[in-house]
N, C-alpha and C positions, 0 to 999 in steps of 0.2 A: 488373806482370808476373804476381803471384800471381793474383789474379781471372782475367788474361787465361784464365792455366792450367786455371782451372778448368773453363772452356769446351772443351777441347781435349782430346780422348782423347791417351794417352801410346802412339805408332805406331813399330816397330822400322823401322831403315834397308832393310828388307827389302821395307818398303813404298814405294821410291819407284822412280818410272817415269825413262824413258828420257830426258825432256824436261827437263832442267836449266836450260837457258837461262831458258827462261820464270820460274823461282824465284828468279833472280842477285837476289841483295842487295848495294847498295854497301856499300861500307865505311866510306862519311864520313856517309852521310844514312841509314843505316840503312833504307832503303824497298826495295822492289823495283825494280829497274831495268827491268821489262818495264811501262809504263805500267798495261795494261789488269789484272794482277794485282794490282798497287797498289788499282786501283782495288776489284776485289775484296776486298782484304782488308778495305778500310774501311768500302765499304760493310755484309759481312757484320758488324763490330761496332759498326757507329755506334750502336745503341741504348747497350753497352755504353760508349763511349768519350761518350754524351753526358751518361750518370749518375756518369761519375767526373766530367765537364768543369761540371757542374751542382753539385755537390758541392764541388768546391775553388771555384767561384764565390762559392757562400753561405758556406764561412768566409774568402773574402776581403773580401766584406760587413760580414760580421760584425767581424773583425778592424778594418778601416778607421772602422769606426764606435764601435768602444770603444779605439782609441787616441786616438779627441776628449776622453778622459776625463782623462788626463795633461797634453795640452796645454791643456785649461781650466784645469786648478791650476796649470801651469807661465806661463801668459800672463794666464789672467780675461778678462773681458768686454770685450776690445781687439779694434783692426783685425788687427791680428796672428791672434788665435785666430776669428774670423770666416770672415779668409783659408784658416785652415786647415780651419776646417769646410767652407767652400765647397769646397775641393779634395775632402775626404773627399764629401762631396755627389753633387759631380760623377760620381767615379769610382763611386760606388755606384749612380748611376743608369745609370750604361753598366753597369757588371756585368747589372742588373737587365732591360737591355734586350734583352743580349746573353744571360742567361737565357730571357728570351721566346721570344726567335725559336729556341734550340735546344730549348728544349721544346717548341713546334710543330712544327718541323722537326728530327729527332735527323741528320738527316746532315750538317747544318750543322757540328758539332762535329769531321766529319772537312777540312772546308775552316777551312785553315792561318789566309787572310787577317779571319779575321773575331775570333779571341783573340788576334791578332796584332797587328791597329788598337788594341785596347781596352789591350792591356798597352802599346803607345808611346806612345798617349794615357795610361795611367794613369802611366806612371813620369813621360815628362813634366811630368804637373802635381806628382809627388813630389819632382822637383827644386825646386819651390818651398818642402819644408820647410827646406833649407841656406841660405836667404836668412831665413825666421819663428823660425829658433832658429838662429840660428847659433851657439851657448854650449853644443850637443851635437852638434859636428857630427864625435867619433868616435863616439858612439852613433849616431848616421844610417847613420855608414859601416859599423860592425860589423850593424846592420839590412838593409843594402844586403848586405853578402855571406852574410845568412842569405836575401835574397829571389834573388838568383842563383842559389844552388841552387834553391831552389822552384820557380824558372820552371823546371826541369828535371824535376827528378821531381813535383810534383804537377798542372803544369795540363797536359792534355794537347795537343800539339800537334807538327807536323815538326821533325824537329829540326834542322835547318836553318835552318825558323822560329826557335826558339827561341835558336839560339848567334847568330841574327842582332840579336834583343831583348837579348840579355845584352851584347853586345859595345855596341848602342849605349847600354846601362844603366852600362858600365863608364865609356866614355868621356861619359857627360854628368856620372856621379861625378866623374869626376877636374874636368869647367872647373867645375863649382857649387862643389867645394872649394876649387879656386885662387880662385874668384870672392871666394868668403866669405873666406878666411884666406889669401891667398898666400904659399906655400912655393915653397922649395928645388928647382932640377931631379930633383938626386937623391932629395927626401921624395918630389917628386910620381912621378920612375920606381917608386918602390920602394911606392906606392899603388898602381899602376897593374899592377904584377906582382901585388900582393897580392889584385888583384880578377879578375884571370888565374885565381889558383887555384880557387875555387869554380867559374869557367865551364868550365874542364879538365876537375877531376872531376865536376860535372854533366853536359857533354858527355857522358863517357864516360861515365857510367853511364847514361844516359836511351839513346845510341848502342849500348850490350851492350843493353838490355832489349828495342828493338824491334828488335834481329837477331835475338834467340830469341825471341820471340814469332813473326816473318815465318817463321826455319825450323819453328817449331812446326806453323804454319798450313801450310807448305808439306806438309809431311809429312802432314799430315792430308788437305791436297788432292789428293796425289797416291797415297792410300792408299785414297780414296774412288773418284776416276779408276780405281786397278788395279779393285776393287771394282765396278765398273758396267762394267770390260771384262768382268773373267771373268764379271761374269752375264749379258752380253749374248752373252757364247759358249757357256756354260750354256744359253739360252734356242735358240743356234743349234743344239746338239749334239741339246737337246732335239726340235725341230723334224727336225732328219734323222732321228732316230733313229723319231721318227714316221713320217716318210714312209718309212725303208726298211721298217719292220713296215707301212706298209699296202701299200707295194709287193709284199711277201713275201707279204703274205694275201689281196691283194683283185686282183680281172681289171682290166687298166688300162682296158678299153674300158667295162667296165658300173658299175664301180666295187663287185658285188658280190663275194664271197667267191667264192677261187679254189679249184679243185681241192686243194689240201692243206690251205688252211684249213677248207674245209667237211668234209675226213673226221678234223682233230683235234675240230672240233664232234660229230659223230658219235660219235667215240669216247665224247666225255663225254656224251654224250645215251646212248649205249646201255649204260653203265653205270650212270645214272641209273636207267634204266629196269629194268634185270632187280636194280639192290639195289631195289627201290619196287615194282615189277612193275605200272608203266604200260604203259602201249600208245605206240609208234612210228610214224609213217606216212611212207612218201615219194613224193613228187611231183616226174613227171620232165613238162616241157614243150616242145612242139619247134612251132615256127611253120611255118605249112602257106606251100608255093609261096614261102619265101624266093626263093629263084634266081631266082625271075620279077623278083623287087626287087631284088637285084644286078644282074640283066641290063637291067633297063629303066631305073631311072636312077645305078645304079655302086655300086661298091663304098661309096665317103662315104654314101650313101643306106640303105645297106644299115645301117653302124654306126650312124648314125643311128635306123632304126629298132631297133636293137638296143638302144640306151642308153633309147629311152621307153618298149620293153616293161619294162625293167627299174625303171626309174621306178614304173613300172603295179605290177608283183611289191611292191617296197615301199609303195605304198599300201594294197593289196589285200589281202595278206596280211598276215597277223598278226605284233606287237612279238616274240613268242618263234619264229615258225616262222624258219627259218634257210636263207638265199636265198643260191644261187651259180648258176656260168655251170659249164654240163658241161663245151661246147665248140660251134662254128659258132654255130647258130641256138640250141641247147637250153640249157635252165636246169631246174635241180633243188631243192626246195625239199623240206628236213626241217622235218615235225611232229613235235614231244613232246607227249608226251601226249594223245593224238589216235588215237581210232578209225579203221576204214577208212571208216565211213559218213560220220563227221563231216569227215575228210579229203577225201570227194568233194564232199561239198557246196561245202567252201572254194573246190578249183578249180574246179568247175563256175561256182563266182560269176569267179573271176576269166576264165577261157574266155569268159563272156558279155559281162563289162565291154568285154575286149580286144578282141572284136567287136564292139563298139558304139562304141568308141574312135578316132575318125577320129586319123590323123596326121601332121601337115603334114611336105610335102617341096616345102621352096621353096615354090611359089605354087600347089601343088597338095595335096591331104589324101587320100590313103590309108588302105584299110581292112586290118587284118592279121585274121587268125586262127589260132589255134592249135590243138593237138591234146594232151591230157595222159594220161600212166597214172600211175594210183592204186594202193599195192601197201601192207599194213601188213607191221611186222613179226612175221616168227614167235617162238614162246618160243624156239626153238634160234636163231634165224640172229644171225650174232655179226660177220657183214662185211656195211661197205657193199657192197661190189661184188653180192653175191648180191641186195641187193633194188634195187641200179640194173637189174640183168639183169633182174631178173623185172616192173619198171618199164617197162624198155625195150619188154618184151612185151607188154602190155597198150598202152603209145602205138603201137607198130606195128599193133596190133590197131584201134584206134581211126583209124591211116590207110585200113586197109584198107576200114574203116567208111563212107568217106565226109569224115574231118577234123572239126575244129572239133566235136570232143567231149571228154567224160574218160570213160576207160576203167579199170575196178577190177578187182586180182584177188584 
């Protein structure tokens, strides 16, 4: 259970969710009672569970193999001490087998039936030492009730498995002893109680360890579970909270910056500019003979072309100049730092693209053009609206013109 722990952050009741059932731990087998949990738990520690199951292997090896050392001085070179080496033999070559394949495979160590064969095979042939000595057969037996606990607390395994190996450990104890020395009803109840106790409190103690380890684990799964909601609601809140700021900022049809977001840009653009005393320019744009595109193939047609001219604006125009929808057909775009001459040049390039830019509507392509006024700002002027107006005079001017120009004032 220590090791387990180690693994396991220490998690306040505070961290468990709503789904209880799925955690139920029996009472008698200490596992989860929701199959697929179970199965979870094991597989996350089977590397874990198969370096303790590998470890109490090798000193049961080991052990097996240096208690042939007693019975050679106790027997010598007879069939007797033979017999018993070949028993030790045997069970050390299943250990070793049974090593193999969990060190290949570590989740073997969480399936019950495979320590489960080797330890009835192995006691089995251990009941052959009550027939090669029988002149120690209450050392056997006091041996027998120090290996009943062990099958609880050191090899790992269900416990279930295990009270089922100890109970048939008990009762093959008790016919090998009647076999060897036959006793008394009452010696043999009162052996038979006595091999009770060690599987009681092994029971129970191997039964407490993996109920708090299963709550441990629970805890931690359902602390991880709260943990991956709230960040998945984190991630939702984050996500609206996106779309309402671009809702709030940006035109839903062209996707550029709407009336109040392009005059807090402004703002910090024209303060920019008189602490620095850069130059300002603005560009108002208005598409010649909309109407005719409304009226000819509708209203959709029309958004339509509204959403590629703005397409157009962001390729055309520059990463710093600052692009929004005035309203209907028109778009505004703030340059910083930007002469009025260098400012005409830009639109003029885009006016021309725009014009040269066919754009499909359905299975037909359309030409648009445009009309722009050019206005920079003055040292005094301290609102947008005064150089939208004087913007707006210069594109009027530029209709009056003829269209599909830019006009500067």
């Amino acid at each position: 259970m220590n090791e387990l722990s180690k693994h396991m952050p220490e998690l306040p009741p505070a961290a468990l969710t709503s789904d209880q059932s799925l955690w139920k731990i029996s009472a008698w087998s200490g596992e989860f009672v929701d199959r697929q949990a179970e199965h979870e738990y094991l597989h996350k520690h089977s590397q874990l569970i198969a370096r303790q199951l590998l470890t109490a292997l090798a000193i049961w090896a080991i052990l097996m193999l240096l208690f042939a050392i007693p019975d050679y001085h106790a027997l010598g070179p007879t069939p007797a001490f033979w017999e018993s080496l070949a028993m030790r033999g045997v069970t050390c070559l299943l250990i070793g087998v049974l090593a193999l394949l969990v060190a290949r495979s570590p989740i073997r160590a969480t399936e019950a039936r495979w320590i489960t064969m080797l330890e009835l095979i192995a006691i089995s042939l251990f009941m052959g030492v009550y027939q090669l000595r029988p002149e120690i057969v209450a050392w056997i037996v006091t041996l027998t009730l120090i290996m009943l606990i062990s099958l609880f607390i050191f090899l790992p395994n269900r416990v279930p498995a295990v009270l089922g190996v100890a109970l048939y450990m008990a009762v093959a104890t008790v016919v090998a002893v009647h076999l060897v020395s036959p006793r008394s009803p009452g010696e043999m109840a009162a052996l038979s109680l006595l091999l009770l106790v060690p599987i009681g409190i092994g029971w129970a103690a191997a039964l407490r360890t993996q109920i708090l380890q299963r709550k441990q684990y629970a805890l931690w799964r359902q602390a991880q579970q709260a943990n991956e909601a709230l960040s998945r609601e984190m991630d939702e809140r984050a996500r609206l909270q996106e779309a309402l700021v671009k809702q709030a900022t940006t035109d839903p049809l062209t996707g550029l910056n709407n009336r109040r977001q392009y005059e807090t840009l402004f703002a910090t653009e024209l303060a920019r500019a008189q602490r620095k005393g850069n130059a300002l320019a603005l560009c108002i744009i208005d598409l010649d003979h909309f109407k005719q595109v409304n009226d000819t193939w509708g209203h959709s047609a029309g958004d339509q072309v509204l959403r590629d001219v703005a397409q157009l604006c962001r390729d055309n125009f520059r990463a710093v100049d600052i692009l929004g929808r005035l309203g209907g057909e028109e778009f505004v775009v703030l340059l910083p730092d930007t002469d009025l001459p260098t400012a005409a040049h830009i639109a003029r390039r885009f006016i021309e693209t725009l014009a040269a830019t066919p754009i499909a509507l359905g299975a037909e392509d359309i030409r648009i053009t445009a009309t722009a006024g050019v206005v920079q700002r003055d040292p005094d002027e301290e609102q947008l609206e005064s150089l939208v107006q004087r913007a707006d005079k210069a594109l009027y001017e530029g209709k009056r013109a003829g269209r599909n120009r830019v006009i500067t004032v």
